[in-house]
Backbone as XML, in Angstrom:
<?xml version="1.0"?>
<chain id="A" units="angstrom">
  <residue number="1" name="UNK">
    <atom name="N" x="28.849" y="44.268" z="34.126"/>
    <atom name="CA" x="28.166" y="44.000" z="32.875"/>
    <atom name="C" x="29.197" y="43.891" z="31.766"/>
  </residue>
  <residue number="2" name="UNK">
    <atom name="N" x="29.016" y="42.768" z="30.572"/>
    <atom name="CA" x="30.037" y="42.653" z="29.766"/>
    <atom name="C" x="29.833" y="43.675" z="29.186"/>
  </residue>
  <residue number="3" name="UNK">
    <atom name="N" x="30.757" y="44.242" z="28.561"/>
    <atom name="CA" x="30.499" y="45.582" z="27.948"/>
    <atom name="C" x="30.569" y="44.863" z="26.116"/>
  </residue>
  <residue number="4" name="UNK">
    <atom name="N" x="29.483" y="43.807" z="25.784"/>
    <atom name="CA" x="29.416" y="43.350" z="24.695"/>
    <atom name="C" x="29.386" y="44.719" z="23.331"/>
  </residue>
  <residue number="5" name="UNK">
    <atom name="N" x="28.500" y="45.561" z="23.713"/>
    <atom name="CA" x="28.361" y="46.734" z="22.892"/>
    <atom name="C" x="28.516" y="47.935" z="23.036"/>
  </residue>
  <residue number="6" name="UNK">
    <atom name="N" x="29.461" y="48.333" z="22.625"/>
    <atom name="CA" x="30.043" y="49.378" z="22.579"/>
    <atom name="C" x="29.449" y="50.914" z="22.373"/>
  </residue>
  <residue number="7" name="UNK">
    <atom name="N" x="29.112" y="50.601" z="21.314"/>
    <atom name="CA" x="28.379" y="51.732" z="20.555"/>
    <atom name="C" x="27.180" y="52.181" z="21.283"/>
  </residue>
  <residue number="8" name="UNK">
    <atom name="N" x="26.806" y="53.054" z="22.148"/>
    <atom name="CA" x="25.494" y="53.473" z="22.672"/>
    <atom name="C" x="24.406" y="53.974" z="21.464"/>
  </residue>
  <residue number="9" name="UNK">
    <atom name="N" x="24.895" y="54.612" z="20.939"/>
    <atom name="CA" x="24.537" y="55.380" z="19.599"/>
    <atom name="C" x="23.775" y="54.492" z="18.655"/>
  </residue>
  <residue number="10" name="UNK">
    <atom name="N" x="24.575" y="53.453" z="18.405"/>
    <atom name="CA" x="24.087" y="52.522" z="17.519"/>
    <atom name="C" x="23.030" y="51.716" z="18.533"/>
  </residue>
  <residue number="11" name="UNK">
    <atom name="N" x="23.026" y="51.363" z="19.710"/>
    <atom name="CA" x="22.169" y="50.959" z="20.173"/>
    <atom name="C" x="21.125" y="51.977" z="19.938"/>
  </residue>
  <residue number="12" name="UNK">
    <atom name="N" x="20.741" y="52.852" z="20.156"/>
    <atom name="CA" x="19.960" y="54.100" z="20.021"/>
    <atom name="C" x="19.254" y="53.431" z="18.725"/>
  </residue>
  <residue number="13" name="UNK">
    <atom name="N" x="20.172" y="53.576" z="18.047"/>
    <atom name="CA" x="19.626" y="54.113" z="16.150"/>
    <atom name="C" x="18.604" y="52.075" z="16.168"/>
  </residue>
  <residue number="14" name="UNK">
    <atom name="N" x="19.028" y="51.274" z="16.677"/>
    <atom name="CA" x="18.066" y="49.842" z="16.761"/>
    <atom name="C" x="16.727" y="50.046" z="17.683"/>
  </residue>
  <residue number="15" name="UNK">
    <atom name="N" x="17.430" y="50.721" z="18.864"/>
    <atom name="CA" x="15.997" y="50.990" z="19.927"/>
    <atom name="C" x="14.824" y="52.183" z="19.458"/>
  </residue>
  <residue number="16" name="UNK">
    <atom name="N" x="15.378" y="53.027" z="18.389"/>
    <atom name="CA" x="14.610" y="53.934" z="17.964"/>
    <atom name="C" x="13.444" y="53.115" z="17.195"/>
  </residue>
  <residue number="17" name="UNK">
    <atom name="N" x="13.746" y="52.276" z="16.189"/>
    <atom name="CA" x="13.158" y="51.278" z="15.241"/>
    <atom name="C" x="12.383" y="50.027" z="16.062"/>
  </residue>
  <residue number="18" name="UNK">
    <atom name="N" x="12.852" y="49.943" z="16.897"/>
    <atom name="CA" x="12.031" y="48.922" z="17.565"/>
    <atom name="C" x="11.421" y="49.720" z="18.565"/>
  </residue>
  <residue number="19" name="UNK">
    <atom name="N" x="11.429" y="50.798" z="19.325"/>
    <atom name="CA" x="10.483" y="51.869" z="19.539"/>
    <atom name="C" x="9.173" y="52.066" z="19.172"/>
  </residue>
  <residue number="20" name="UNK">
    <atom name="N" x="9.491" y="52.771" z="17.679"/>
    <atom name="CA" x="8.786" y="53.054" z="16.892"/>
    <atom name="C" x="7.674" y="51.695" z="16.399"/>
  </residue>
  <residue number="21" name="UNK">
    <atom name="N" x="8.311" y="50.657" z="16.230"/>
    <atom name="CA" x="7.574" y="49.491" z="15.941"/>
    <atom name="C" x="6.807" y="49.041" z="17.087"/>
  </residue>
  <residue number="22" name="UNK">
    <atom name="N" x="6.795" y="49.111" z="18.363"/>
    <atom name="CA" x="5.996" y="49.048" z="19.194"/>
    <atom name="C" x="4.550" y="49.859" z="19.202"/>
  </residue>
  <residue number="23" name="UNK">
    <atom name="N" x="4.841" y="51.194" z="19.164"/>
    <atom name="CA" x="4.280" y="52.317" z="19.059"/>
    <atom name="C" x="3.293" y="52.220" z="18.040"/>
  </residue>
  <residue number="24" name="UNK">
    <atom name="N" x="3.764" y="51.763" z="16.476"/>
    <atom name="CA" x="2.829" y="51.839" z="15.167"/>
    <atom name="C" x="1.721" y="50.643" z="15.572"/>
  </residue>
  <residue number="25" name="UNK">
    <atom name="N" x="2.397" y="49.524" z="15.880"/>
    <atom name="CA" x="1.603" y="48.008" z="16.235"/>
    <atom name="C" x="0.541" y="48.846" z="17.506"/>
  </residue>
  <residue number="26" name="UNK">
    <atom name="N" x="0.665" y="49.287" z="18.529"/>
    <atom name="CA" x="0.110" y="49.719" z="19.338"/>
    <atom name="C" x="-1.434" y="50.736" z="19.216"/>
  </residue>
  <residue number="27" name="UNK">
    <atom name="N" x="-0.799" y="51.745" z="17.732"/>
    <atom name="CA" x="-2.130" y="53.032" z="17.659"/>
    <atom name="C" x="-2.735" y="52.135" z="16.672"/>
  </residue>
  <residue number="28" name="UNK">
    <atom name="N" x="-2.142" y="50.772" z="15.896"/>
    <atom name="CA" x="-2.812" y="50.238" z="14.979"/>
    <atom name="C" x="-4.283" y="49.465" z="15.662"/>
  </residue>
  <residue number="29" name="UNK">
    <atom name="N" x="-3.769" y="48.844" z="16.810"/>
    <atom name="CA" x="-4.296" y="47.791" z="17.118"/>
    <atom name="C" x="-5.566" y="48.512" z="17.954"/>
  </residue>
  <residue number="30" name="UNK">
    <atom name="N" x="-5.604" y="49.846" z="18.230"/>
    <atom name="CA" x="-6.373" y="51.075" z="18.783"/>
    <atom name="C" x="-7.711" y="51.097" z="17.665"/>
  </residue>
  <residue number="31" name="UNK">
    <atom name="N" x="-7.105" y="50.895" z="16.844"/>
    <atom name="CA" x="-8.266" y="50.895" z="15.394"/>
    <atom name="C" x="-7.867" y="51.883" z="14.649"/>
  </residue>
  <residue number="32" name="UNK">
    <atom name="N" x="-7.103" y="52.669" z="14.497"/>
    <atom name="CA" x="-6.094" y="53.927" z="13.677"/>
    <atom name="C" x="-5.738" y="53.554" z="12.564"/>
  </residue>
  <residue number="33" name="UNK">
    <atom name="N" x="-6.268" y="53.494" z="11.302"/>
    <atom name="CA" x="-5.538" y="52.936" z="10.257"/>
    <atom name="C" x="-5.366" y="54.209" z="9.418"/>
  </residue>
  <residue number="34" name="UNK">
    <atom name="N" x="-5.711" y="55.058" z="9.437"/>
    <atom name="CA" x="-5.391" y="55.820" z="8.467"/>
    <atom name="C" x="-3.831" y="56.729" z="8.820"/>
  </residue>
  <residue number="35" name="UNK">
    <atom name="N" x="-3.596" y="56.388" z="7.622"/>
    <atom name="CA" x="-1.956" y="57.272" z="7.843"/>
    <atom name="C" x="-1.632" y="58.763" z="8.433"/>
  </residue>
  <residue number="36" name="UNK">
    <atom name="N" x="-2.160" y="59.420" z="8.010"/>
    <atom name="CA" x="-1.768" y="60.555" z="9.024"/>
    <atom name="C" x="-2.329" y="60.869" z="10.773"/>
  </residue>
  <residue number="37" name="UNK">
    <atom name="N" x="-3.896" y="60.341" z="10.629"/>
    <atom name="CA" x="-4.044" y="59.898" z="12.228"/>
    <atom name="C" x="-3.140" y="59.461" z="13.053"/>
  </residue>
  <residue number="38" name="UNK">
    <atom name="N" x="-2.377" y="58.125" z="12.219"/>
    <atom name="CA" x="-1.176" y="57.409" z="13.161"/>
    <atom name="C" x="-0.096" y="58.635" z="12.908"/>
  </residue>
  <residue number="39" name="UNK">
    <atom name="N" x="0.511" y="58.602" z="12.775"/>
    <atom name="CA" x="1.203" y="59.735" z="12.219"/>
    <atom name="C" x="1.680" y="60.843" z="13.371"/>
  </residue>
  <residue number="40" name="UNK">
    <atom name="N" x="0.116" y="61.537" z="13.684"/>
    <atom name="CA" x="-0.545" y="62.510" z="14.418"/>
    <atom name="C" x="-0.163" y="61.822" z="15.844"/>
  </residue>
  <residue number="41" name="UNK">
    <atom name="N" x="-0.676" y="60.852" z="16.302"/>
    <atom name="CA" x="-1.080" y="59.668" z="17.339"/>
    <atom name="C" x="0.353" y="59.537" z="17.459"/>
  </residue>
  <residue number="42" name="UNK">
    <atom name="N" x="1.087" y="58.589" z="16.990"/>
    <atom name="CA" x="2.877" y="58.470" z="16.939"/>
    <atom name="C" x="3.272" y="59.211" z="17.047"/>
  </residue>
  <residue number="43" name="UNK">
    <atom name="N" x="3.767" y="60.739" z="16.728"/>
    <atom name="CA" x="4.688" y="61.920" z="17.475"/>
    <atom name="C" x="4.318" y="62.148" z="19.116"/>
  </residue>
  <residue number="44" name="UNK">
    <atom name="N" x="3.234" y="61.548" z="19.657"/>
    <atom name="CA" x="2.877" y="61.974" z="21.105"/>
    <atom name="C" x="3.807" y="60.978" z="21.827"/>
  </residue>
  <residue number="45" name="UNK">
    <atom name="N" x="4.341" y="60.080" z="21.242"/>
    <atom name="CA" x="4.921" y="58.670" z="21.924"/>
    <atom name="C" x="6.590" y="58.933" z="21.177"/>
  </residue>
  <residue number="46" name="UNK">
    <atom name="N" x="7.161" y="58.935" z="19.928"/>
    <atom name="CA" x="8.599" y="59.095" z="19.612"/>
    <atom name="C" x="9.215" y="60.461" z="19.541"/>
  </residue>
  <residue number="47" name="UNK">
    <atom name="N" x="8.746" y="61.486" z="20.281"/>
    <atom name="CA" x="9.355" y="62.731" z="20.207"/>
    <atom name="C" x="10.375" y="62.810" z="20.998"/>
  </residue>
  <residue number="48" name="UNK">
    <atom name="N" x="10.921" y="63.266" z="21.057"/>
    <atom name="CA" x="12.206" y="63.191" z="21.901"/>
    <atom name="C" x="11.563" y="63.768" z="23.304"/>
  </residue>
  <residue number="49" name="UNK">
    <atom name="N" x="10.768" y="64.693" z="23.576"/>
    <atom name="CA" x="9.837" y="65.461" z="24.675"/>
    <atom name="C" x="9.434" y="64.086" z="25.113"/>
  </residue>
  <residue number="50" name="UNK">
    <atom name="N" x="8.310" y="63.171" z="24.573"/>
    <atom name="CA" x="7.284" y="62.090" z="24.614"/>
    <atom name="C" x="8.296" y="61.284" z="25.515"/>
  </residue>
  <residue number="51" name="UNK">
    <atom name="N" x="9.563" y="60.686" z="24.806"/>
    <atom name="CA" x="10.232" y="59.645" z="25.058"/>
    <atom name="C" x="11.194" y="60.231" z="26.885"/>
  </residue>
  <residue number="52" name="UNK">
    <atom name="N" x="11.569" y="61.419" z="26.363"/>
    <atom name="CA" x="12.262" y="61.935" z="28.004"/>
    <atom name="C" x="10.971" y="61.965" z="29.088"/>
  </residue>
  <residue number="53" name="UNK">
    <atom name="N" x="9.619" y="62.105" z="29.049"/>
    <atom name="CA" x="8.812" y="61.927" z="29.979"/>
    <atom name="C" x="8.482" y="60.705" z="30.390"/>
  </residue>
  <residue number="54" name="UNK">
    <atom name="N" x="8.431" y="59.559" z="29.221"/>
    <atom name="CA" x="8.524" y="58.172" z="29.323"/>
    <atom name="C" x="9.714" y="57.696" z="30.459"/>
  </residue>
  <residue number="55" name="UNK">
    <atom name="N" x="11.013" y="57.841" z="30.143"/>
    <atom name="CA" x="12.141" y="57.903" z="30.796"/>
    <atom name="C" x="12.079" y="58.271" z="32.166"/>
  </residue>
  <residue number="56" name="UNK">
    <atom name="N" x="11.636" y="59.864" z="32.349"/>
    <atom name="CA" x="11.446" y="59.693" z="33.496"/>
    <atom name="C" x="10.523" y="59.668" z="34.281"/>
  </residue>
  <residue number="57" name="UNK">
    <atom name="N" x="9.224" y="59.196" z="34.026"/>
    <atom name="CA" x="8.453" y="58.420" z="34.316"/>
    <atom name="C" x="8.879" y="56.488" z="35.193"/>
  </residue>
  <residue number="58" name="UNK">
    <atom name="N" x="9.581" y="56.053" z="34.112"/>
    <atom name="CA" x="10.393" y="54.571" z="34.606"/>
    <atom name="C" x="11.546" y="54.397" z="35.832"/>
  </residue>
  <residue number="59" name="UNK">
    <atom name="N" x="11.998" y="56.179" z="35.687"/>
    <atom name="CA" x="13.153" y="56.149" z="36.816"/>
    <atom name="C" x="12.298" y="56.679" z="38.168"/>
  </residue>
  <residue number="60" name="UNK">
    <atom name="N" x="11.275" y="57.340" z="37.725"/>
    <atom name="CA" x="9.904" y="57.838" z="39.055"/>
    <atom name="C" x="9.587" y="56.599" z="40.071"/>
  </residue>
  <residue number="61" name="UNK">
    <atom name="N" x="9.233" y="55.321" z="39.105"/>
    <atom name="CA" x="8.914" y="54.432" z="39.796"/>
    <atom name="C" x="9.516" y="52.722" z="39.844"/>
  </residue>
  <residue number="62" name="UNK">
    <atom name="N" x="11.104" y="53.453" z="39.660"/>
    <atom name="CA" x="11.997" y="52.608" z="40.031"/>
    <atom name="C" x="11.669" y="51.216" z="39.139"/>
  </residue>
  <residue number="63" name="UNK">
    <atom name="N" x="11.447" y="51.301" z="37.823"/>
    <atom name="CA" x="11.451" y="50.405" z="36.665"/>
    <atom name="C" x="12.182" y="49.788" z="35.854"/>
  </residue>
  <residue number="64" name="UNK">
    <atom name="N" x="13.419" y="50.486" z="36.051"/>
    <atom name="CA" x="14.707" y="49.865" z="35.462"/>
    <atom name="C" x="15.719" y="49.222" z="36.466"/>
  </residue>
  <residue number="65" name="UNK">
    <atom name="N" x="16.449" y="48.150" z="35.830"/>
    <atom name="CA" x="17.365" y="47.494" z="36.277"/>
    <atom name="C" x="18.379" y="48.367" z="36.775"/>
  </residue>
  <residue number="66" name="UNK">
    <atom name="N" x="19.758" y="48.031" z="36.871"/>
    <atom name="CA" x="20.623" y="48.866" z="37.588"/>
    <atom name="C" x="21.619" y="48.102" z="36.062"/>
  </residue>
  <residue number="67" name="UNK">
    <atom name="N" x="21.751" y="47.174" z="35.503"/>
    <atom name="CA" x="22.133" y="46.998" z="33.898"/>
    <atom name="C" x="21.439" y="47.792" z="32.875"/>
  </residue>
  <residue number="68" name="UNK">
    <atom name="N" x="20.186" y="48.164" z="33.284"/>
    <atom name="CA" x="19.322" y="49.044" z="32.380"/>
    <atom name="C" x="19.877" y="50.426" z="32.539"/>
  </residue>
  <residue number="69" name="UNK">
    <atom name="N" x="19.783" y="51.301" z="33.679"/>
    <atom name="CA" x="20.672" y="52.321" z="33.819"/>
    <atom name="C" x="21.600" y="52.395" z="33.788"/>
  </residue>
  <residue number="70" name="UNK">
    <atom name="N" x="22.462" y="51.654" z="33.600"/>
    <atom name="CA" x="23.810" y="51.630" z="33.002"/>
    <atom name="C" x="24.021" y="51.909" z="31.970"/>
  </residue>
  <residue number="71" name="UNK">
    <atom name="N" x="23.513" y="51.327" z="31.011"/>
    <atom name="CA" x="23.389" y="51.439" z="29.730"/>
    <atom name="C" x="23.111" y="53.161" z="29.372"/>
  </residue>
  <residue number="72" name="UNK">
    <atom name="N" x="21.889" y="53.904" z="30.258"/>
    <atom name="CA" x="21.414" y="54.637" z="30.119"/>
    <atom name="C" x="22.271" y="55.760" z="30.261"/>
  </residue>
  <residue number="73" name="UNK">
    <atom name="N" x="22.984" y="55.812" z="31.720"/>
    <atom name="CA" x="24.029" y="56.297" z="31.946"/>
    <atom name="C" x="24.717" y="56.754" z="30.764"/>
  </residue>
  <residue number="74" name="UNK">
    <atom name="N" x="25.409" y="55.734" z="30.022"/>
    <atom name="CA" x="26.611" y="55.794" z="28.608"/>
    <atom name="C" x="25.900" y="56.514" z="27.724"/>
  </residue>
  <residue number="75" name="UNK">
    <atom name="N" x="24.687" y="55.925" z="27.451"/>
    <atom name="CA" x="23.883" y="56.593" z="26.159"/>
    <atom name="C" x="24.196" y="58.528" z="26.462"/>
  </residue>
  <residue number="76" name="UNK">
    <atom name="N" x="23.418" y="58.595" z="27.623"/>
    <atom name="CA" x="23.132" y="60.362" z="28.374"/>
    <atom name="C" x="24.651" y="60.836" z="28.058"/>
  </residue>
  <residue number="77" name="UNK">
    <atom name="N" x="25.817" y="60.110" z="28.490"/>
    <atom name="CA" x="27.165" y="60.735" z="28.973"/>
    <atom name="C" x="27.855" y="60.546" z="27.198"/>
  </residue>
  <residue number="78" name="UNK">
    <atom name="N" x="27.474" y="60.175" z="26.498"/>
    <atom name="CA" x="28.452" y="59.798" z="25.105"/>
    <atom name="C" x="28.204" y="61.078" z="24.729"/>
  </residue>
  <residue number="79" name="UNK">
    <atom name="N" x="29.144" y="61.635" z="24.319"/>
    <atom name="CA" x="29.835" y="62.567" z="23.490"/>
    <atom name="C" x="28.760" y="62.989" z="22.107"/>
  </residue>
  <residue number="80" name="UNK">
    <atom name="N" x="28.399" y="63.254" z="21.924"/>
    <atom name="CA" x="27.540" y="63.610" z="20.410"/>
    <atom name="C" x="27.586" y="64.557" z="19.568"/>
  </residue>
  <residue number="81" name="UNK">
    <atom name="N" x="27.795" y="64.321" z="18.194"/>
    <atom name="CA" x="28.307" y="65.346" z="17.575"/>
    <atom name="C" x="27.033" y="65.891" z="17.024"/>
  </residue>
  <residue number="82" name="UNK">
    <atom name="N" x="26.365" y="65.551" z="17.297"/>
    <atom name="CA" x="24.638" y="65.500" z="16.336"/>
    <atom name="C" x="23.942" y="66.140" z="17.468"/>
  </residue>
  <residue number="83" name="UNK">
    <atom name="N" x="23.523" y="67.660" z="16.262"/>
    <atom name="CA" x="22.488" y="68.668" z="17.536"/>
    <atom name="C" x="21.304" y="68.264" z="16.799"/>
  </residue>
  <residue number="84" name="UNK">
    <atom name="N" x="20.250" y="68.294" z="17.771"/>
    <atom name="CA" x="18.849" y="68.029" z="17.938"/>
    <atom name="C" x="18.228" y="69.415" z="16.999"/>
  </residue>
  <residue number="85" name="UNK">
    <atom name="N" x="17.259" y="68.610" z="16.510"/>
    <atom name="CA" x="16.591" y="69.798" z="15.662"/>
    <atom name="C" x="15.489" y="70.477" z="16.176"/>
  </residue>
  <residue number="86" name="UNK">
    <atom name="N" x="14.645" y="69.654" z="16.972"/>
    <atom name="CA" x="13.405" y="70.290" z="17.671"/>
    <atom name="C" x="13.309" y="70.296" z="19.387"/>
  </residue>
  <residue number="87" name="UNK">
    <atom name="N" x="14.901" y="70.047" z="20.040"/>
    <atom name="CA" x="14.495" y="70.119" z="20.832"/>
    <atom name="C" x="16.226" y="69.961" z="21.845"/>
  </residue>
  <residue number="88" name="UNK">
    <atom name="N" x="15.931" y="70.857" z="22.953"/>
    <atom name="CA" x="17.063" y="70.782" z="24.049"/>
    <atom name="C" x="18.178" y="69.927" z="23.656"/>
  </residue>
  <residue number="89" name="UNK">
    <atom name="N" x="19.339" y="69.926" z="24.230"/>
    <atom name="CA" x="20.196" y="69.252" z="24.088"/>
    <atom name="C" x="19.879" y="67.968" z="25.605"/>
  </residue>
  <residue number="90" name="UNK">
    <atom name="N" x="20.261" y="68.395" z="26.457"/>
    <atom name="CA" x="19.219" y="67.511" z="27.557"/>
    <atom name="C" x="18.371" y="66.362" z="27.343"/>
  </residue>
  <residue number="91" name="UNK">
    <atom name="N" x="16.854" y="66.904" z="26.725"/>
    <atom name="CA" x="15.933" y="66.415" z="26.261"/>
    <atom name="C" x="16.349" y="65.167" z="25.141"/>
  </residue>
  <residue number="92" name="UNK">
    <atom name="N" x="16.966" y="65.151" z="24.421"/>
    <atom name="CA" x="17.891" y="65.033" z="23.266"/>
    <atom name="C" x="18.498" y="63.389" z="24.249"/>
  </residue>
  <residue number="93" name="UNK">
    <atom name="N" x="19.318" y="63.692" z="24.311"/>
    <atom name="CA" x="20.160" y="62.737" z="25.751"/>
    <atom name="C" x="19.388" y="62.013" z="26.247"/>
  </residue>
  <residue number="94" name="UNK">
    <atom name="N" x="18.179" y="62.670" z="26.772"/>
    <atom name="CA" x="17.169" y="61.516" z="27.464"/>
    <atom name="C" x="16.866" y="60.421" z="26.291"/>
  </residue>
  <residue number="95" name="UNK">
    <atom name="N" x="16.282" y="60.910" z="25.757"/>
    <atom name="CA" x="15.603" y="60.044" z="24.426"/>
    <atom name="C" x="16.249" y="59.241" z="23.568"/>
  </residue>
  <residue number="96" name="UNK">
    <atom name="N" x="17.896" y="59.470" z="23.784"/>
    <atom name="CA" x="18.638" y="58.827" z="22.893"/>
    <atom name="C" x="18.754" y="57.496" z="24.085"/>
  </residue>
  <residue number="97" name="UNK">
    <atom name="N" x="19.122" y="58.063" z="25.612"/>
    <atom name="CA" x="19.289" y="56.903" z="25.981"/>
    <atom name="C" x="17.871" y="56.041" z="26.603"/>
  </residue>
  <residue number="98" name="UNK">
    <atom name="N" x="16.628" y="56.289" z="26.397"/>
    <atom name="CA" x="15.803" y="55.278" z="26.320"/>
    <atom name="C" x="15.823" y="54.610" z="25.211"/>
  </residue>
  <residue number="99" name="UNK">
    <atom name="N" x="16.116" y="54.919" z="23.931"/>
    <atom name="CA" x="16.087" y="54.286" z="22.935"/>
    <atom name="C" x="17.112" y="53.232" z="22.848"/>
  </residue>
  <residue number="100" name="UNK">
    <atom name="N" x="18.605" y="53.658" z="23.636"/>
    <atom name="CA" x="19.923" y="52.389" z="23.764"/>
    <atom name="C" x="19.327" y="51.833" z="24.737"/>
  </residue>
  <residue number="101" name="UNK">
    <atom name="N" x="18.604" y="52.059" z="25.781"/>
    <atom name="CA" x="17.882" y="50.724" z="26.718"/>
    <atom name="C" x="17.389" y="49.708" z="25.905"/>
  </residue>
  <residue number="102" name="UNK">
    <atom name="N" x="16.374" y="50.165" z="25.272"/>
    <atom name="CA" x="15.054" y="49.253" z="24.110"/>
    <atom name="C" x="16.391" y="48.374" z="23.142"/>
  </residue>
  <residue number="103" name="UNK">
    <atom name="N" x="17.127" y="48.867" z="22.899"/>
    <atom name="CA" x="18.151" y="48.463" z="21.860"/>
    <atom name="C" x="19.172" y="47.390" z="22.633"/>
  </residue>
  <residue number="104" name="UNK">
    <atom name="N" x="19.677" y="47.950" z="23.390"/>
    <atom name="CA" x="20.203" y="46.765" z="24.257"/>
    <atom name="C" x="19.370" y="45.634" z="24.687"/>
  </residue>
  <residue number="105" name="UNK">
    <atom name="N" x="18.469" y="45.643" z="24.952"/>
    <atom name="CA" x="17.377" y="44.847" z="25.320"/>
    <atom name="C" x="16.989" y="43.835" z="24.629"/>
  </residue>
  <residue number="106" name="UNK">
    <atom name="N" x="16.689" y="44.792" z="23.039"/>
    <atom name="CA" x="16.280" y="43.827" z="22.026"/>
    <atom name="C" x="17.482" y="43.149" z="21.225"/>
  </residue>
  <residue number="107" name="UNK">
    <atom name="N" x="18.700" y="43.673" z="21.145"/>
    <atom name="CA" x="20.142" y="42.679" z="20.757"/>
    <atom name="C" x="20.283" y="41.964" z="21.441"/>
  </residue>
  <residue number="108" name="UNK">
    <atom name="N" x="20.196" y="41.914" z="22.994"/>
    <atom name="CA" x="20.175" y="40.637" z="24.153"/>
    <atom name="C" x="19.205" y="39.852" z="23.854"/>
  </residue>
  <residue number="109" name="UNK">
    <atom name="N" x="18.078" y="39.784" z="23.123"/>
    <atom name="CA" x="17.306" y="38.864" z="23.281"/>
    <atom name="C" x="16.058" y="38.784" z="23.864"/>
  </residue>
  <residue number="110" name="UNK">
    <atom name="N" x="16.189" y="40.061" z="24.953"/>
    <atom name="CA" x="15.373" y="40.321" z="25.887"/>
    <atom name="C" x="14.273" y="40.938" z="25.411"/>
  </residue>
  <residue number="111" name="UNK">
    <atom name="N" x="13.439" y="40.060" z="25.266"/>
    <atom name="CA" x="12.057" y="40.439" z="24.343"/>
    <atom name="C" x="11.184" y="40.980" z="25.552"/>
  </residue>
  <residue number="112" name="UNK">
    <atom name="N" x="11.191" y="39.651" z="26.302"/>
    <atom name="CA" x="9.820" y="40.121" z="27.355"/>
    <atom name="C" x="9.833" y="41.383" z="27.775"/>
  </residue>
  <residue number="113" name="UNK">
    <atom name="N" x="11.168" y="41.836" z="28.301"/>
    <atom name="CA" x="11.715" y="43.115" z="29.310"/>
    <atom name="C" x="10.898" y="44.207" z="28.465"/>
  </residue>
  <residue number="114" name="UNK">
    <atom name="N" x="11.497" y="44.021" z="27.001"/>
    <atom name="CA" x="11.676" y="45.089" z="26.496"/>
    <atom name="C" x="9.334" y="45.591" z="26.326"/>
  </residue>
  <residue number="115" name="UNK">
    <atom name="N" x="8.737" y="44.280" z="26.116"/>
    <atom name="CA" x="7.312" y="44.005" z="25.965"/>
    <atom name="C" x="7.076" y="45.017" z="27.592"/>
  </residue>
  <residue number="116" name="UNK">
    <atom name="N" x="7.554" y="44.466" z="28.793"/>
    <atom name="CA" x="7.570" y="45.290" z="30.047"/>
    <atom name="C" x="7.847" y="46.564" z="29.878"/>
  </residue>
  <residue number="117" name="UNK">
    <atom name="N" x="8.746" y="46.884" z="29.471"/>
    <atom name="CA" x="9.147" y="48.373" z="29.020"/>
    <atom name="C" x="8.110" y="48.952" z="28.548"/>
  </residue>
  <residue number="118" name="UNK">
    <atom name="N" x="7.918" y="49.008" z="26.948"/>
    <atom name="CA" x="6.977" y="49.359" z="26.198"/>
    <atom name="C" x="5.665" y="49.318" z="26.757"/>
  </residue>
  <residue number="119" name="UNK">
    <atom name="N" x="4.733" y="48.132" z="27.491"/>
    <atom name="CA" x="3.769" y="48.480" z="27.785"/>
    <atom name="C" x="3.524" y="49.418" z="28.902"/>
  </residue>
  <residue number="120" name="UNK">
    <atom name="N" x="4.511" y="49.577" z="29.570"/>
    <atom name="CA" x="4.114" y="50.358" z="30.507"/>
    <atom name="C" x="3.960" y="51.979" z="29.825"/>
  </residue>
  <residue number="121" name="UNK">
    <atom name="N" x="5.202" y="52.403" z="29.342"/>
    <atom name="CA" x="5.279" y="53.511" z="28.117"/>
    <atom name="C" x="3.659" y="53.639" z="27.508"/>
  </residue>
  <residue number="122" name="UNK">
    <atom name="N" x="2.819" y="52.855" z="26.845"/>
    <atom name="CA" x="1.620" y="52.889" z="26.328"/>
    <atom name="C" x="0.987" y="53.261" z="26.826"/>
  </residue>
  <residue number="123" name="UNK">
    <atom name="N" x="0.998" y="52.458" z="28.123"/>
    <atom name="CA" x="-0.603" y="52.755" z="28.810"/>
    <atom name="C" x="-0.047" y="53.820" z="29.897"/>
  </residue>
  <residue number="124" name="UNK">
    <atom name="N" x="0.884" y="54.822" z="29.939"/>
    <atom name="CA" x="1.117" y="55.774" z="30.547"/>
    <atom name="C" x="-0.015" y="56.986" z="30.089"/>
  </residue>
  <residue number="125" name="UNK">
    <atom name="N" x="-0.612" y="56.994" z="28.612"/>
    <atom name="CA" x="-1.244" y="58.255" z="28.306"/>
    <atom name="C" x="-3.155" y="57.618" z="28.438"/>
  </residue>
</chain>
């Protein structure tokens, strides 16, 4: 794999946002409009807990690429100077590197994958 991007982290900090933008479009389209409902509804899906069960949920049933875990790999193994506020250091790791998957995904271009990704994530609960 070209190693076009470097930064796992920064992939993270794009896949978090396009995460999250899946997620809001998703409890919206549920009929949820009021702000703290979604709010309420959205922490069950971007928590760092939510997102490491998501994760391994996808590696349960063999859902990712072997470029996708790669990625994932770097994200889990990068060095971090940044401790987690609500949760494991572990836990933490997971979530950062589903979020550099979604992020790699969506800087490649790779819309559909990432639409594959995410829906499955949704209709997991």
């Amino acid at each position: 794999m070209e190693n076009k991007f470097r930064n796992v982290l920064a992939l993270a900090y794009v896949g978090d946002g396009v995460y999250e933008l899946y997620v809001r479009r998703y409890l919206f389209s549920r009929g949820i409009e009021k702000v703290n409902d979604l709010q309420k509804e959205a922490v069950r899906y971007v928590s760092a807990k939510g997102q490491a069960a998501y994760l391994k949920n996808l590696l349960d049933f063999h859902l990712l690429t072997e470029e996708e875990k790669e990625i994932l790999s770097r994200a889990r193994n990068h060095k971090s100077h940044a401790s987690p506020k609500n949760t494991d250091i572990v836990t933490y790791k997971q979530a950062t590197s589903l979020e550099a998957v979604i992020g790699y995904l969506y800087l490649e271009g790779k819309i559909d994958r990432v639409d594959e990704i995410m829906n499955f994530i949704l209709r997991e609960r």
